[in-house]
Backbone bond lengths (Angstrom), bond angles and torsions (degrees), N, CA, C in turn:
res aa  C-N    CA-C-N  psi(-1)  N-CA   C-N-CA  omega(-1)  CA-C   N-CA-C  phi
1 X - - - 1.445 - - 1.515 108.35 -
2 X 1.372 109.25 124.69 1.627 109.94 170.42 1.713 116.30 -66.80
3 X 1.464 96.59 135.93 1.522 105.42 157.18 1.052 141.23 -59.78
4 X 1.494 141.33 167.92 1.602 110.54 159.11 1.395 124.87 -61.54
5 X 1.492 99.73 144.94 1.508 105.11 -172.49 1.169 137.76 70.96
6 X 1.501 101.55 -16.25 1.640 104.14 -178.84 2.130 86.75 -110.34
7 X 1.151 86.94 145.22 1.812 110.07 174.63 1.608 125.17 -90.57
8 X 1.043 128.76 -173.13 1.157 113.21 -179.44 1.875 96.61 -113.91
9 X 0.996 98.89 -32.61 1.471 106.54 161.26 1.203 124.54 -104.21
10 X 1.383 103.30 120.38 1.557 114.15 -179.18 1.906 103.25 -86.47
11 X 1.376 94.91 176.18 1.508 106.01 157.89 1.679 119.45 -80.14
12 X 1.086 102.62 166.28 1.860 101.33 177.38 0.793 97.50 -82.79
13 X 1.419 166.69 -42.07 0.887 155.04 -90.86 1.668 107.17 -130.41
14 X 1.669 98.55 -34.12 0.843 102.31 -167.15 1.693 106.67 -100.37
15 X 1.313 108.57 -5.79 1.725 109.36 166.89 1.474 110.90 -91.95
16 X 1.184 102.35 11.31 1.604 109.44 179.60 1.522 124.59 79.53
17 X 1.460 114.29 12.61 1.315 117.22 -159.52 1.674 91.50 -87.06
18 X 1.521 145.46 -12.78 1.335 105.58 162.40 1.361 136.26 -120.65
19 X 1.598 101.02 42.66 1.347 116.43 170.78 1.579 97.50 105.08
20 X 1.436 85.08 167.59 2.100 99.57 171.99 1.460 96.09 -85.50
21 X 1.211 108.62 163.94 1.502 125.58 177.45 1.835 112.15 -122.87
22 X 1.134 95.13 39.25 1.108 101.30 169.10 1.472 137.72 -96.70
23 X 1.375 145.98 162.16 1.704 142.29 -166.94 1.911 114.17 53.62
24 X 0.612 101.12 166.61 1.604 103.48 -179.25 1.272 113.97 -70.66
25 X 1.390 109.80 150.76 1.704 133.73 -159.86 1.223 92.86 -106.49
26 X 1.770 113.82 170.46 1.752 112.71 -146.33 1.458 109.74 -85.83
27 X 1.428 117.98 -23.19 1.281 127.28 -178.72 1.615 100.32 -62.87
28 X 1.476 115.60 -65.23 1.180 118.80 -164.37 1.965 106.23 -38.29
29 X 1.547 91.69 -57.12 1.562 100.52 174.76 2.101 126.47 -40.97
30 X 1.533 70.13 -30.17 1.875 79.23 -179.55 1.308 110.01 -62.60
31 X 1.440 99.04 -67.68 1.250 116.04 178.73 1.958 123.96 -46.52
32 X 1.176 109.85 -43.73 1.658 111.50 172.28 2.027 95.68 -72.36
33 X 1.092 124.09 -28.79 1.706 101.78 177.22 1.364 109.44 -78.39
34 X 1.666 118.43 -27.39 1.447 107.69 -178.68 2.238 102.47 -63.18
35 X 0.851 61.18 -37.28 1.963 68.05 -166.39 1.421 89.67 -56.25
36 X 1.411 139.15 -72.99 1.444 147.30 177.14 1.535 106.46 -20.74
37 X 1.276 117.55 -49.89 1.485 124.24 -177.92 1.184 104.04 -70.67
38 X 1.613 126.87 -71.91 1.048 113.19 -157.84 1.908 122.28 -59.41
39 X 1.702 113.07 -28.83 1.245 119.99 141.90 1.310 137.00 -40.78
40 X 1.235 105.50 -51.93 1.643 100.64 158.62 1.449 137.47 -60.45
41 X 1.524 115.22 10.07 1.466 117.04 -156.84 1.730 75.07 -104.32
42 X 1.328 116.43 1.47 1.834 88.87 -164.79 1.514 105.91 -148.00
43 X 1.300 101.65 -18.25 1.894 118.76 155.15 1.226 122.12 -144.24
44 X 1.222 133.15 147.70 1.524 171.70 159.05 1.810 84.33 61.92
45 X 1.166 133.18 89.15 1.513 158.55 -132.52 1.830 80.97 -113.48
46 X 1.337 93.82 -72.02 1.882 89.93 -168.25 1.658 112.60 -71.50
47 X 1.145 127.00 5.70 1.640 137.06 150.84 1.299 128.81 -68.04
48 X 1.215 102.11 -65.18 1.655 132.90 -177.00 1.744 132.11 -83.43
49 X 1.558 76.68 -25.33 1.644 99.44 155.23 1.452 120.35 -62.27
50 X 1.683 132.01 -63.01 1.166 146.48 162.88 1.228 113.48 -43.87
51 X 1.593 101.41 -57.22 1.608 94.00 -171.01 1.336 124.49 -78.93
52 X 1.681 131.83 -6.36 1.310 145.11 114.12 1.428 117.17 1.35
53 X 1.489 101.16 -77.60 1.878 119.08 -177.69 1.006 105.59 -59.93
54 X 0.994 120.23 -44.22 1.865 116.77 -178.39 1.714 121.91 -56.14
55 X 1.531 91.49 -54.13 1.691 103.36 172.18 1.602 117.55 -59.68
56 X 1.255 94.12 -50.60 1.398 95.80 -175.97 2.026 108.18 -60.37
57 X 1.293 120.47 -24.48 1.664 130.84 -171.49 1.427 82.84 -80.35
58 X 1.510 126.28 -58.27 1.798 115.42 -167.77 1.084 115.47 -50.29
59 X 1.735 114.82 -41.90 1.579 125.16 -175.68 1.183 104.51 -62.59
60 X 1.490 131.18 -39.41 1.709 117.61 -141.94 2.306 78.99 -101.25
61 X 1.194 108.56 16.53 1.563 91.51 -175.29 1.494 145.48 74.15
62 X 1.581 91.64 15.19 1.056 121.38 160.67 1.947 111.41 75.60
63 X 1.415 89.30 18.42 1.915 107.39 166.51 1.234 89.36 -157.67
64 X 1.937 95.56 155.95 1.346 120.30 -158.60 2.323 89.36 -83.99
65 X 1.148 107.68 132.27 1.157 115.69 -172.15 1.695 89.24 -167.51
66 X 1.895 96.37 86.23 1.469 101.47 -175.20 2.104 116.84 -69.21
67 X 1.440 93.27 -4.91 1.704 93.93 174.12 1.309 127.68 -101.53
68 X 1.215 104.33 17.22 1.774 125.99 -163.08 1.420 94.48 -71.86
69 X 1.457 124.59 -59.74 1.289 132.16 -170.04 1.547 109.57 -162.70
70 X 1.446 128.57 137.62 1.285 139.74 -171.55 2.030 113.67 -65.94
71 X 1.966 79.79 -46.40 1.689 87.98 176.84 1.722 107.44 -68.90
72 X 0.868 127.64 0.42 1.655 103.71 -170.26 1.767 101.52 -126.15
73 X 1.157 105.33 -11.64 1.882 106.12 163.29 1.572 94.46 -82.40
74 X 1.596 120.96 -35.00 1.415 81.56 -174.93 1.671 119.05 -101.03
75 X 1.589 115.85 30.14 1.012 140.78 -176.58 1.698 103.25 -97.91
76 X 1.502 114.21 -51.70 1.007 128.48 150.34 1.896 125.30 -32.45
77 X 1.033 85.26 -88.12 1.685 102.60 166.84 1.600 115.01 -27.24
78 X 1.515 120.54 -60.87 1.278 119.48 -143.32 1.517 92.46 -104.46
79 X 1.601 109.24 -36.70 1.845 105.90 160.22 1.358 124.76 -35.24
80 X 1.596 102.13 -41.78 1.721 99.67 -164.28 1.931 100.53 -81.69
81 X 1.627 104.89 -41.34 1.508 90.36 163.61 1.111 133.03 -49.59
82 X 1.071 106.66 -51.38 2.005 113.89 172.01 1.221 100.78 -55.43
83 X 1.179 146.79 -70.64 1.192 127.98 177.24 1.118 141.19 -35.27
84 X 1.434 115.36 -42.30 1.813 119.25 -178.13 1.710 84.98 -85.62
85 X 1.109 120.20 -67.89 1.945 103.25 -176.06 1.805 98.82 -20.55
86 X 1.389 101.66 -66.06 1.732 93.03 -159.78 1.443 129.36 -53.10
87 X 2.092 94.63 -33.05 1.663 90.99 151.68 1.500 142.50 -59.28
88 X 1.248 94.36 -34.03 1.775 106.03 -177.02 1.411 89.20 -77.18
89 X 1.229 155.32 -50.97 1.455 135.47 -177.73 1.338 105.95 -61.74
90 X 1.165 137.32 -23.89 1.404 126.36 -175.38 1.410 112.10 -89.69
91 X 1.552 123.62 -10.74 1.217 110.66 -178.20 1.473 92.13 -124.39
92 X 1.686 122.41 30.24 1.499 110.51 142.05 1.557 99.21 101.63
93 X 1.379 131.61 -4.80 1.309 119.88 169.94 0.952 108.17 -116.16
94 X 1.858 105.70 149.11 0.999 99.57 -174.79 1.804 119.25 -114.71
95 X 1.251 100.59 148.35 1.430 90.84 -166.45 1.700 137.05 -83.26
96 X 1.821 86.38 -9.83 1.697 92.95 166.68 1.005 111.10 -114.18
């Protein structure tokens, strides 16, 4: 028999059944690597490059599942260019 105020059905949420809601959610992540990339195409390239790839890998869930989200394939995508550009500028060739 319920008490006052308390139900016999709770929310999920509140027995913990659908997780903490804590740190940033995958979109958000997409979206800060697309920005990371496209920044990196024009400063600190071998930084922003990686940390691009990374966001964009947290967003898509940590497997390649190119329909997961638009921002984090192309976070993905444009990270890994920025990246190898930033290597080939760092070891002196140039790539265009």
């Amino acid at each position: 028999m319920a008490s006052f105020g308390q139900r016999t059905r709770g929310y999920p949420r509140s027995r913990g059944r659908a997780g903490a809601r804590t740190g940033l959610d995958r979109d958000t992540l997409g979206i800060i690597g697309t920005i990371f990339a496209v920044v990196g195409f024009f400063a600190l390239g071998i930084v922003l490059g990686p940390a691009a790839l990374v966001c964009g890998w947290l967003s898509m869930g940590r497997r390649w599942s190119p329909n997961s989200s638009i921002p984090a394939l192309v976070a993905v995508v444009l990270g890994a260019i920025d990246t190898v550009l930033a290597l080939l500028w760092l070891g002196g060739v140039s790539p265009l």
